[in-house]
C-alpha positions as CSV (number, residue, x, y, z in Angstrom):
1,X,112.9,91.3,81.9
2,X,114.1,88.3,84.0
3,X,114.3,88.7,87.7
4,X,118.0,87.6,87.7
5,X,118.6,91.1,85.6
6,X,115.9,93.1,87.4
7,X,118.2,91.6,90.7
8,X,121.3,93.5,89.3
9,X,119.3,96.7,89.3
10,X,118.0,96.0,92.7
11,X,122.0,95.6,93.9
12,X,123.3,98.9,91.7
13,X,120.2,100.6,93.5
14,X,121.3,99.3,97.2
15,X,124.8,100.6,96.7
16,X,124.2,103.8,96.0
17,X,123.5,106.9,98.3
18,X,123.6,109.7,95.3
19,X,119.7,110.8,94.7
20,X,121.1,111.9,91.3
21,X,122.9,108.4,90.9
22,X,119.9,106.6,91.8
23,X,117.7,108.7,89.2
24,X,119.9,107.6,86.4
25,X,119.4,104.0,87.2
26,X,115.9,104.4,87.6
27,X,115.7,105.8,84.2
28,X,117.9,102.7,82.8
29,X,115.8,100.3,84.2
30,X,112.3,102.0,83.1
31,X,114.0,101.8,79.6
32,X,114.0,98.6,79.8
33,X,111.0,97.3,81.1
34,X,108.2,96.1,78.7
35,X,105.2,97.6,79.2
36,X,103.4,94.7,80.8
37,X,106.3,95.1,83.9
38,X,106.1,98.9,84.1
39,X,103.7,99.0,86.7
40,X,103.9,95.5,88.8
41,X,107.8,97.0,88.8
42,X,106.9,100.4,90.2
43,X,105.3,98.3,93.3
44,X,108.2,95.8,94.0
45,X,111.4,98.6,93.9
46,X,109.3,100.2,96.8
47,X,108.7,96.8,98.9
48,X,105.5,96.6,97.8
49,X,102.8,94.5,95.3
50,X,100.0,97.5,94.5
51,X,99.8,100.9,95.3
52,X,100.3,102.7,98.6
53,X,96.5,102.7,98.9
54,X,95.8,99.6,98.9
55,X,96.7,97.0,101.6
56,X,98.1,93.9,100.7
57,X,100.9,92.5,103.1
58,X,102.6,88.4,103.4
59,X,101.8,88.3,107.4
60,X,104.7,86.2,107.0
61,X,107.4,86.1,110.0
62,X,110.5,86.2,109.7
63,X,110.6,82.8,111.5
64,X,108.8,81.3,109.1
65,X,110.5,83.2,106.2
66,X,113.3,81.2,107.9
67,X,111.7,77.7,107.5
68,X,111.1,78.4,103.6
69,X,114.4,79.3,103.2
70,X,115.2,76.1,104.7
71,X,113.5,74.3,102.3
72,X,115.6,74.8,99.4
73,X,117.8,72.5,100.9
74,X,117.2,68.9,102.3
75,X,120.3,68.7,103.9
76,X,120.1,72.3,105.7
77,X,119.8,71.9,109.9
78,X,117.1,74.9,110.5
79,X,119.0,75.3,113.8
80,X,122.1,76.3,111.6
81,X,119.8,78.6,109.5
82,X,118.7,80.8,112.5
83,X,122.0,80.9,114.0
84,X,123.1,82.5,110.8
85,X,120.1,85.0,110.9
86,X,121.5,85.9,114.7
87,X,124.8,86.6,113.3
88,X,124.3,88.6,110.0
89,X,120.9,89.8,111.4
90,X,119.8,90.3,107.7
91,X,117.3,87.5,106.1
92,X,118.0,88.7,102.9
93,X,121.9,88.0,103.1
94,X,120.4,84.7,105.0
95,X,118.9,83.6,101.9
96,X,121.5,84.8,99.1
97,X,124.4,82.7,101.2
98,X,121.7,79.9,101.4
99,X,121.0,79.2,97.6
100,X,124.5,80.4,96.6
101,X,125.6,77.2,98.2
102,X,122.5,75.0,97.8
103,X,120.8,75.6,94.8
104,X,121.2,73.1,91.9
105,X,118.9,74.3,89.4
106,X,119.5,77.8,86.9
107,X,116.4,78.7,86.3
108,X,114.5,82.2,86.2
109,X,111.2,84.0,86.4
110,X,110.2,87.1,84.6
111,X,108.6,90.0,86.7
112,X,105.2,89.7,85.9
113,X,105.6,85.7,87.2
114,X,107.4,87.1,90.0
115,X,104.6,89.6,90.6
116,X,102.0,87.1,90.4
117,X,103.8,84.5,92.6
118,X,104.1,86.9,95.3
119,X,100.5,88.5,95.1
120,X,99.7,84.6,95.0
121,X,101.6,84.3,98.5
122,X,100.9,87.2,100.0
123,X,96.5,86.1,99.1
124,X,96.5,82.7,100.6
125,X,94.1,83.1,104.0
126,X,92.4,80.8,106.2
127,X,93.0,77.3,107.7
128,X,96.6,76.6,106.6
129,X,97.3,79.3,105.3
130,X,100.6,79.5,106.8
131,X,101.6,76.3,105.8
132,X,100.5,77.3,102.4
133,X,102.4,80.9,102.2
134,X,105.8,78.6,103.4
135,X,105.4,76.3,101.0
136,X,104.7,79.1,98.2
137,X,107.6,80.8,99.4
138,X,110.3,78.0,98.8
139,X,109.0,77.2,95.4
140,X,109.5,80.9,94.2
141,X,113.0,81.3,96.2
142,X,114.5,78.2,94.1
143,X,112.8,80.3,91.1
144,X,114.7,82.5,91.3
145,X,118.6,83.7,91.6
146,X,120.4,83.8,95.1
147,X,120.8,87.8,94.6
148,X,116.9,87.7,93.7
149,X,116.3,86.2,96.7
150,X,117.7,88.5,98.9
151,X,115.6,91.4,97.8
152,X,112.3,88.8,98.0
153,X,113.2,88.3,101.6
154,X,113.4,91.4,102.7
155,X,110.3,92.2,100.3
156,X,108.3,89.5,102.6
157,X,109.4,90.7,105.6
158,X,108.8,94.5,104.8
159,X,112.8,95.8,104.9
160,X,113.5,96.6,101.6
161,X,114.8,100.0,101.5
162,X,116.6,101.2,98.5
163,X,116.8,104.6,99.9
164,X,114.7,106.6,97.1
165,X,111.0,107.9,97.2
166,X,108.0,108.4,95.1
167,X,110.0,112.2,93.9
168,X,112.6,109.7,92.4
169,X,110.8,107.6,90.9
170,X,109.2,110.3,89.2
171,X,112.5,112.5,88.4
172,X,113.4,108.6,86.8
173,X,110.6,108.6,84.6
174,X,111.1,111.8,82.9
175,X,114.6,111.1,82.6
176,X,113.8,107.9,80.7
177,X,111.7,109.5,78.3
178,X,113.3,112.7,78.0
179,X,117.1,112.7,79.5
180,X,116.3,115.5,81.9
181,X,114.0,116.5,84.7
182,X,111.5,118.7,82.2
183,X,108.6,116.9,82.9
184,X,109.0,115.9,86.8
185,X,106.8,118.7,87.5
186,X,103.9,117.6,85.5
187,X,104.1,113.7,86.5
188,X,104.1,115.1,90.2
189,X,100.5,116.9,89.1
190,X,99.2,113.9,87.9
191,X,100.4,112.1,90.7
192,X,98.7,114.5,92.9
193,X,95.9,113.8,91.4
194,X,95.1,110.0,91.3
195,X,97.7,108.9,93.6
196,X,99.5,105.6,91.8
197,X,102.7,105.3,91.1
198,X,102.8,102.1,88.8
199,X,99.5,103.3,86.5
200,X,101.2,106.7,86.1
201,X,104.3,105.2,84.8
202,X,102.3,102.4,82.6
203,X,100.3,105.5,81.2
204,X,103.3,108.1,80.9
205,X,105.7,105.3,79.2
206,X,103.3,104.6,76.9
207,X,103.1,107.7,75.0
208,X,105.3,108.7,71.9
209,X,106.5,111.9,71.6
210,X,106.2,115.6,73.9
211,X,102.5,116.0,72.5
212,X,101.3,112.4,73.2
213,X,103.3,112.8,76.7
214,X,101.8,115.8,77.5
215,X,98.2,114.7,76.7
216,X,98.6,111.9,78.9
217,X,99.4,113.3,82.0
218,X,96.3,115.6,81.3
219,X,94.1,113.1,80.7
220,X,95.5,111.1,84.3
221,X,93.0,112.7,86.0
222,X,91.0,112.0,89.8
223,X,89.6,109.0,89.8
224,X,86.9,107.6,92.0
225,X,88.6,105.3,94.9
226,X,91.9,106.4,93.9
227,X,92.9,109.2,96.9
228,X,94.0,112.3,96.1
229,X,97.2,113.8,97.8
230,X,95.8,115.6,100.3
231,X,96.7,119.7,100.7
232,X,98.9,120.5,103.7
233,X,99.4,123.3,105.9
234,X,102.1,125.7,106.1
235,X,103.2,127.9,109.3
236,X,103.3,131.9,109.7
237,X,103.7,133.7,113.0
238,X,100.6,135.9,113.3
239,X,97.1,136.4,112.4
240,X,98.8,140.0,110.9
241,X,101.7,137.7,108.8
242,X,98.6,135.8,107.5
243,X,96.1,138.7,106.1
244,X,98.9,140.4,104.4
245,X,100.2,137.3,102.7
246,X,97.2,135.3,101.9
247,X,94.4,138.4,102.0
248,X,90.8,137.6,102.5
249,X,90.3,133.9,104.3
250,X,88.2,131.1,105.0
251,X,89.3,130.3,109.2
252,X,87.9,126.9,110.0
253,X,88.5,124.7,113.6
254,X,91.3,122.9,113.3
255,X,90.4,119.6,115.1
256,X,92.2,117.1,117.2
257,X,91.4,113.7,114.9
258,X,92.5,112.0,112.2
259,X,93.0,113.6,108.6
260,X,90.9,111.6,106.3
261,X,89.4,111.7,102.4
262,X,86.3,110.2,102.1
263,X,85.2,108.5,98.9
264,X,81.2,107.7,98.5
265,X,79.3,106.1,95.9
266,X,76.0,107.1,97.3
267,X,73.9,104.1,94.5
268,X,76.3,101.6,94.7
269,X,76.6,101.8,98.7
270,X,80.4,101.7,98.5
271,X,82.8,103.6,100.8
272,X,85.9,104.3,101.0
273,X,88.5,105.9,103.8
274,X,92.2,107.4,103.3
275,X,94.3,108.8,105.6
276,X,96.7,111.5,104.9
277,X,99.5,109.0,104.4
278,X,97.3,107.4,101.5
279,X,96.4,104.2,103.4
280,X,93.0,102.2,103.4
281,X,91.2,103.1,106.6
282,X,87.5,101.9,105.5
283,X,87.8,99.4,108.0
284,X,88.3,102.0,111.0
285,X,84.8,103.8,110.3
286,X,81.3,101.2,110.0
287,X,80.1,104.7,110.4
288,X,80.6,105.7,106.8
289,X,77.3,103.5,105.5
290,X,75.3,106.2,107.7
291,X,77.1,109.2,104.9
292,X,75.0,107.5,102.1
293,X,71.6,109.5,102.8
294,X,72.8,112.6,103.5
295,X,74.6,112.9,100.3
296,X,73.0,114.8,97.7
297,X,75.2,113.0,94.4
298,X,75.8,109.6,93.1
299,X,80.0,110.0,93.5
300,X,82.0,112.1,96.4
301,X,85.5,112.6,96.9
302,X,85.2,115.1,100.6
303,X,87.9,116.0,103.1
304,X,87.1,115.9,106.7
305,X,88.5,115.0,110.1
306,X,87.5,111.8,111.5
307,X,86.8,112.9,115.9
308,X,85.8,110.4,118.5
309,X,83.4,111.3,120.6
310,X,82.0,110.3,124.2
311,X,78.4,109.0,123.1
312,X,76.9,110.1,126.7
313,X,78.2,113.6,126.8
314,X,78.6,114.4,123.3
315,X,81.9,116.0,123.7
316,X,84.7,115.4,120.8
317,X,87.8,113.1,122.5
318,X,91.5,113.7,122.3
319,X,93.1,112.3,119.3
320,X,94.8,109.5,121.4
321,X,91.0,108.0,121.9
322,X,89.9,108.5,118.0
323,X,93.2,106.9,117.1
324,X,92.4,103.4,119.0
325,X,90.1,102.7,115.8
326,X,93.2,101.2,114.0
327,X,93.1,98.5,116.1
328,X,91.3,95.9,113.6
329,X,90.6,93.0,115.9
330,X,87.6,95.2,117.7
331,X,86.3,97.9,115.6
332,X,83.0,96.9,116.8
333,X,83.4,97.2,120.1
334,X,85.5,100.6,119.8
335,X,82.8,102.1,117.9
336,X,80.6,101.6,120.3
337,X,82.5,103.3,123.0
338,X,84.1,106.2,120.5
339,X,81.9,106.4,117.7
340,X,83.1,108.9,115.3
341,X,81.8,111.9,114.0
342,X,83.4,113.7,110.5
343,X,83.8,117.1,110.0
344,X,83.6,117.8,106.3
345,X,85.1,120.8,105.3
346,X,85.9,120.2,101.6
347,X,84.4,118.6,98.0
348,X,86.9,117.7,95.7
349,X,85.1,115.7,92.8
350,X,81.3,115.4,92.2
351,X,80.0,112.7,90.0
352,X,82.8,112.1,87.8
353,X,83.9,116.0,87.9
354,X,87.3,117.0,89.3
355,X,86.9,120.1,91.4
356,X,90.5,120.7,92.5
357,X,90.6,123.6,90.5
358,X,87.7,125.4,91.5
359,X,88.3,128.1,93.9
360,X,88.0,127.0,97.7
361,X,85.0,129.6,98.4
362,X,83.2,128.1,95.7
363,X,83.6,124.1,96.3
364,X,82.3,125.4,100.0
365,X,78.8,126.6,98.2
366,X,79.0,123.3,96.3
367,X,79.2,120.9,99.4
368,X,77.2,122.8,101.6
369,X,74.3,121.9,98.9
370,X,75.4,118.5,98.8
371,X,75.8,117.3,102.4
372,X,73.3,117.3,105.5
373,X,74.2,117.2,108.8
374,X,73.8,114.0,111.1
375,X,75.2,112.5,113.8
376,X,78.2,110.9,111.7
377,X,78.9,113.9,109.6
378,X,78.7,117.3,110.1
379,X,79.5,120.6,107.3
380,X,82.7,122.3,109.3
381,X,81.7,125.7,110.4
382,X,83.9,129.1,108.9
383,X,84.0,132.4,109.1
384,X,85.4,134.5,105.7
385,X,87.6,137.7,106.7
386,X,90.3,140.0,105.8
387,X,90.7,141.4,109.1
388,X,93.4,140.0,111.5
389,X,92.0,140.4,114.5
390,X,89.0,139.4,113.6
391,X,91.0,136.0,112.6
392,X,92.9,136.3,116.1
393,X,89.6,136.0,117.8
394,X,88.3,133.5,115.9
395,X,91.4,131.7,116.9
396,X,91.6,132.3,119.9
397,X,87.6,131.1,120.5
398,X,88.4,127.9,119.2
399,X,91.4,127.4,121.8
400,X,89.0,128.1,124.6
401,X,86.9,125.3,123.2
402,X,89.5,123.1,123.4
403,X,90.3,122.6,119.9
404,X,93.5,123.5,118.1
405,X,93.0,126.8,117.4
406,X,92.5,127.6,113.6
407,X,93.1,126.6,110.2
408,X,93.2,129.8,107.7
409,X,92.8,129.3,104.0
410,X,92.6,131.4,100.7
411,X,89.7,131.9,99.5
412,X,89.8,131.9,96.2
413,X,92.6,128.8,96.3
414,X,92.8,125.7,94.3
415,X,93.2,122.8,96.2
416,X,97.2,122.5,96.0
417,X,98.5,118.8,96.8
418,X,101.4,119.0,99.4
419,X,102.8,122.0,101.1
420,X,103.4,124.2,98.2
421,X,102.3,127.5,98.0
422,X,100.8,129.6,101.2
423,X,96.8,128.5,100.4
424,X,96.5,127.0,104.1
425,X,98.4,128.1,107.3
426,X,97.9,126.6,110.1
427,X,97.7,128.7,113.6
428,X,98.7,126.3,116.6
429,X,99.7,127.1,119.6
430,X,99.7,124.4,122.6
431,X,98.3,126.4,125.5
432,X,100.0,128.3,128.4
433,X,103.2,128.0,126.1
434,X,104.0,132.1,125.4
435,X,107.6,132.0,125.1
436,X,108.1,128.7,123.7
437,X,108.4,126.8,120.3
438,X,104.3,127.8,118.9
439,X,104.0,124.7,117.1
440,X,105.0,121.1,118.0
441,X,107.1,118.3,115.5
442,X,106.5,115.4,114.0
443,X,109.9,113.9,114.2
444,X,111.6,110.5,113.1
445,X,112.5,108.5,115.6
446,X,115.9,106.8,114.3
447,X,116.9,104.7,117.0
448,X,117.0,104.6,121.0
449,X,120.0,104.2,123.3
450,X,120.1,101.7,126.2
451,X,118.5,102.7,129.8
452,X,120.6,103.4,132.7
453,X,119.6,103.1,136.4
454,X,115.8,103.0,136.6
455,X,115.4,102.8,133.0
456,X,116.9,99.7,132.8
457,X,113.9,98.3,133.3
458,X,112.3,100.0,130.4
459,X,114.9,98.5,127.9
460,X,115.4,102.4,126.6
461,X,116.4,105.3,128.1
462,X,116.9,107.6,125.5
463,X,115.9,108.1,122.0
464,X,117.1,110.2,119.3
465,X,115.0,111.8,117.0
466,X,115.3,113.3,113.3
467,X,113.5,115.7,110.4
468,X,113.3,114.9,106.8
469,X,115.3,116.5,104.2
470,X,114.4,115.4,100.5
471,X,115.0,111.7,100.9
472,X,117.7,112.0,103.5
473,X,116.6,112.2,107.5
474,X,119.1,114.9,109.6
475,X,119.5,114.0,113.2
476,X,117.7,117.3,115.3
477,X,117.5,115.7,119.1
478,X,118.2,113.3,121.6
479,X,115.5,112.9,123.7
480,X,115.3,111.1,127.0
481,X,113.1,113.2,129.7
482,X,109.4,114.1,129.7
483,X,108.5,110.7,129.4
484,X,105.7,108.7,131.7
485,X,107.0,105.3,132.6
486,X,104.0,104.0,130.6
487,X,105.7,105.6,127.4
488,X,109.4,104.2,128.0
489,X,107.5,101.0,127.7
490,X,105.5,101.6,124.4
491,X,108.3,103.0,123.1
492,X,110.5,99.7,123.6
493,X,107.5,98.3,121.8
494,X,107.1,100.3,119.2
495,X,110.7,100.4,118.5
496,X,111.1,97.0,118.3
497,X,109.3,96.1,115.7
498,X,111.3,98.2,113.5
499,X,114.9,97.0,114.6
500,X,117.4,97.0,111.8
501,X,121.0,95.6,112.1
502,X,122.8,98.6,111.0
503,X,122.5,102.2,110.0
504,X,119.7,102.4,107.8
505,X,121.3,104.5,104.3
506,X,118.7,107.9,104.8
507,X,120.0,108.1,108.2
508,X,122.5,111.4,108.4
509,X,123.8,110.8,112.0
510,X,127.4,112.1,113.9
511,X,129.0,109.2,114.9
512,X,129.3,109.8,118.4
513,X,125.1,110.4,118.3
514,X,124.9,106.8,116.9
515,X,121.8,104.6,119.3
516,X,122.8,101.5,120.7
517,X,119.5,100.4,118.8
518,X,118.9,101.9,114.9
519,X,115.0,101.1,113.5
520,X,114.2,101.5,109.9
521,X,111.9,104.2,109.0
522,X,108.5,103.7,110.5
523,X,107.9,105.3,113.7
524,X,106.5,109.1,113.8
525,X,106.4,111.2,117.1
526,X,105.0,115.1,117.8
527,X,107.3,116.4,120.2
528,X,107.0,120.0,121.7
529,X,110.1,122.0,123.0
530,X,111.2,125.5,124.5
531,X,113.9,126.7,122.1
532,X,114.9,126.2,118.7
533,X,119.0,126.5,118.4
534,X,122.0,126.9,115.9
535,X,123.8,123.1,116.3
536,X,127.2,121.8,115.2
537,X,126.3,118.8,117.3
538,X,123.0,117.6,114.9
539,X,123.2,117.1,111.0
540,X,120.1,118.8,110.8
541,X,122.1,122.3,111.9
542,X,119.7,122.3,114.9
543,X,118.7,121.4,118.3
544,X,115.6,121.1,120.5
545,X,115.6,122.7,124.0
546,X,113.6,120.6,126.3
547,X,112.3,118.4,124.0
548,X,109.4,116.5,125.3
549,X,107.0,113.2,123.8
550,X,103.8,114.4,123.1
551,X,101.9,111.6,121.7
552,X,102.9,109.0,119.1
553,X,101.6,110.0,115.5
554,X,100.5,106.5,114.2
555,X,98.5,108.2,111.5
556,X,101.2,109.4,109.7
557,X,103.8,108.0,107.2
558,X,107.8,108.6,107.6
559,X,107.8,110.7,104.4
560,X,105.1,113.2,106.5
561,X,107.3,114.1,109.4
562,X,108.7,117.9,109.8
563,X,111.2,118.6,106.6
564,X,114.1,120.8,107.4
565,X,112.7,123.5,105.1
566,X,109.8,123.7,107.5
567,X,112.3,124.7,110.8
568,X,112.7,127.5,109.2
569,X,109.1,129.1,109.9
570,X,110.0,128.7,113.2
């Protein structure tokens, strides 16, 4: 397929706000891809050039973006060109009004070229670099069609949003092979398990037939340095609520850090590091070469919580102080100060065997045989019971450590991607909070409303916040106390980074809630409250009594804040 074609798509795709709608086209364009484009293409329709695990970004801005665009014109004044960005305040529109009146040439690139061009771009490093990437830029943009270039400059500059998800893409794929949604659930267990969106839909497109379909998706199994969906928690009430649903537990600490799936290759001394969101965080932890020698196996996939901790005291450090290690101009130094310490608490493959079916109680004999303890990683303690109050204490001990009470798992569970089934529960409570919401939020923030009086000086006095629902995000509250002075600022920051010029198309908002300021998706916070209440105000059908900021979640993806379904456990 040429890009001018695959551009059509693009613009059918942008137009549309049906999940249904968007499914269909999906499956249209899968039908015709060849299967050299099946998997570059699953990358670009979600802004990217590989797989969610893997980073690879243009650190192009959108000045320079500017200056390419530019140069696909000699007589173009860039003075002109920015005052047109100001206006229209979208660089892809910038750059489809550009060529539609500049460009001289017809010419087109297929999607592997345009694949390649951009990896080629988005590669170039070192001294000139810049200069480079610009150049590189303008050749592709008079490559390609005006329409093309729109979606290329909003690829670059990380804004393009067609409003769909991974689910879609894989409701899309069955629909292409099969006309319905028969086979969704199985691609979602394969993608569970190796965690790649473009080799799934290479392999899955590939087979002939419900037998050679079928076979496939059995045989897309975990994968070494490919991360695994992680399992997530769901909610219940009371240590009673918990025995009589789940039965006889593992109860583990539930610890303040950051969620992380470690991959070891204990003989060829490689690492690698995944946050729950499925990034690459092997550059946060020069700690994992000290996991090689007290593995007992050539190839690991564990689970664990990645804690800082103060080196003179030895206690473990709130997750504010662990979270600092994202910052990847001075790892070195940070891990000095907060070196980290993982808590292992599960084994999911062992030397080119996939555990996930194995039942929990079991893979915990298994890794307790394969790990020793050290200073960088440590076996998670349990306890196994049937009895609630036993798991009430056990709870209740770790909040008087200071921890976050308890995680409580079924024994004899599988390890379940997601949040489906009731496998793990999570027991959180923030203290001295009886009579308020027992569990905090991780909400979207959509967009923030302009400061009055004092605030002024902040930029932001007010912020509203949302929950997801499938692929849509439902407005839930409008926060604007409870905030430090030092937080106004950093969320101006923050926000600003992801300022869009209009309503981004997941956003479900009452027009008289509408921010003076939207962002795109991008910015996660938990927020704790007193009440939970029946809304007309809020899409989501709710409101937030006293909401408050606790802390912003930068470990965690859009896609992982609170769903709607999950408000009701509350």
């Amino acid at each position: 397929m040429q890009t001018a074609e695959f551009a059509q798509y693009l613009a059918r795709l942008d137009n549309l706000s049906s999940r249904l709608d968007m499914t269909a086209v999906l499956a249209e364009l899968y039908q015709h891809f060849s299967p050299d484009e099946r998997q570059y293409a699953s990358y670009l329709i979600q802004g990217s050039l590989v797989p969610q695990y893997r980073s690879l970004e243009f650190q192009l801005s959108s000045k320079m973006l500017l200056r390419a665009i530019c140069g696909c014109a000699i007589e173009l004044d860039a003075t002109e060109v920015l005052a047109l960005y100001k206006k229209i305040g979208d660089i892809g529109v910038v750059a489809e009004q550009i060529l539609s009146l500049h460009q001289t040439t017809n010419t087109d690139i297929s999607i592997v070229e345009l694949h390649q061009k951009l990896v080629s771009i988005a590669e170039e490093s070192g001294s000139g670099s810049q200069q480079r990437k610009l150049e590189k830029t303008t050749e592709l943009l008079q490559s390609v069609s005006p329409l093309m270039a729109k979606y290329i400059a909003r690829m670059i500059t990380g804004k393009l949003r067609l409003g769909f998800a991974t689910m879609t893409i894989l409701d899309a794929l069955s629909w292409a092979q099969t006309e319905t949604k028969d086979e969704t659930k199985l691609l979602e267990a394969a993608y569970q398990k190796r965690a790649d969106v473009g080799q799934l839909a290479r392999s899955y497109l590939a087979a002939e037939g419900e037998t050679a379909r079928k076979t496939a998706l059995a045989q897309y199994d975990v994968l070494f340095s490919t991360p695994i969906v992680p399992q997530l928690c769901q909610r219940l009430q009371s240590s009673e609520e918990i025995i009589a649903k789940l039965g006889k537990v593992i109860a583990e600490p539930k610890y303040d850090g950051l969620r992380i799936q470690l991959h070891i290759d204990t003989k060829k001394k490689q690492a690698f590091a995944y946050t729950r969101s499925l990034e690459d965080a092997t550059h946060m932890f020069p700690e994992l070469i000290e996991l090689f020698s007290q593995i007992n196996a050539g190839q690991v996939i564990l689970d664990a919580e990645a804690i800082g901790y103060d080196p003179k005291t030895g206690k473990l450090l709130p997750f504010q102080e662990t979270i600092t290690r994202k910052r990847k101009h001075d790892i070195a130094e940070q891990a000095g100060s907060v070196p980290i310490v993982f808590y292992i608490y599960d084994l999911l493959f062992i030397d080119g065997r996939s555990l996930i079916t194995m039942p929990l109680h079991e893979r915990k004999q298994l890794l307790r045989q394969t790990i020793t303890d050290s200073k960088s990683g440590k076996f998670t303690p349990y306890i196994t019971t049937e009895d609630a109050d036993e798991l009430r204490q056990f709870h209740e001990g770790q909040l008087a450590l200071g921890l976050e009470g308890a995680v409580v798992k079924k024994v004899d569970a599988p390890y379940q991607s997601g949040r489906k089934g009731w496998y793990w529960v999570k027991i959180k409570e923030l203290a001295g909070t009886r009579g308020k919401l027992a569990d905090t939020l991780d909400c979207l923030v959509l967009g923030y409303y302009v400061g009055k009086g004092k605030r002024t000086q902040f930029g932001v006095g007010a912020f509203l916040v949302g929950v997801i629902d499938g692929e849509k995000v439902l407005s839930l509250a409008k926060i604007g106390t409870g905030l430090t002075d030092e937080q106004f600022r950093e969320l101006k920051t923050r926000c600003d980074a992801l300022v869009v010029a209009s309503q981004p198309p997941e956003y479900q908002v009452p027009k008289e809630l509408f921010p003076d300021t939207w962002i795109r998706p991008g910015l996660v916070v938990e927020i704790a409250a007193d009440e939970l209440t029946r809304s007309p105000l809020h899409t989501a059908g709710l409101a937030l009594r006293f909401p408050r900021l606790v802390r912003f979640r930068d470990d965690k993806k859009w896609e992982d804040a609170t769903s709607l379904e999950e408000l009701s456990s509350f």
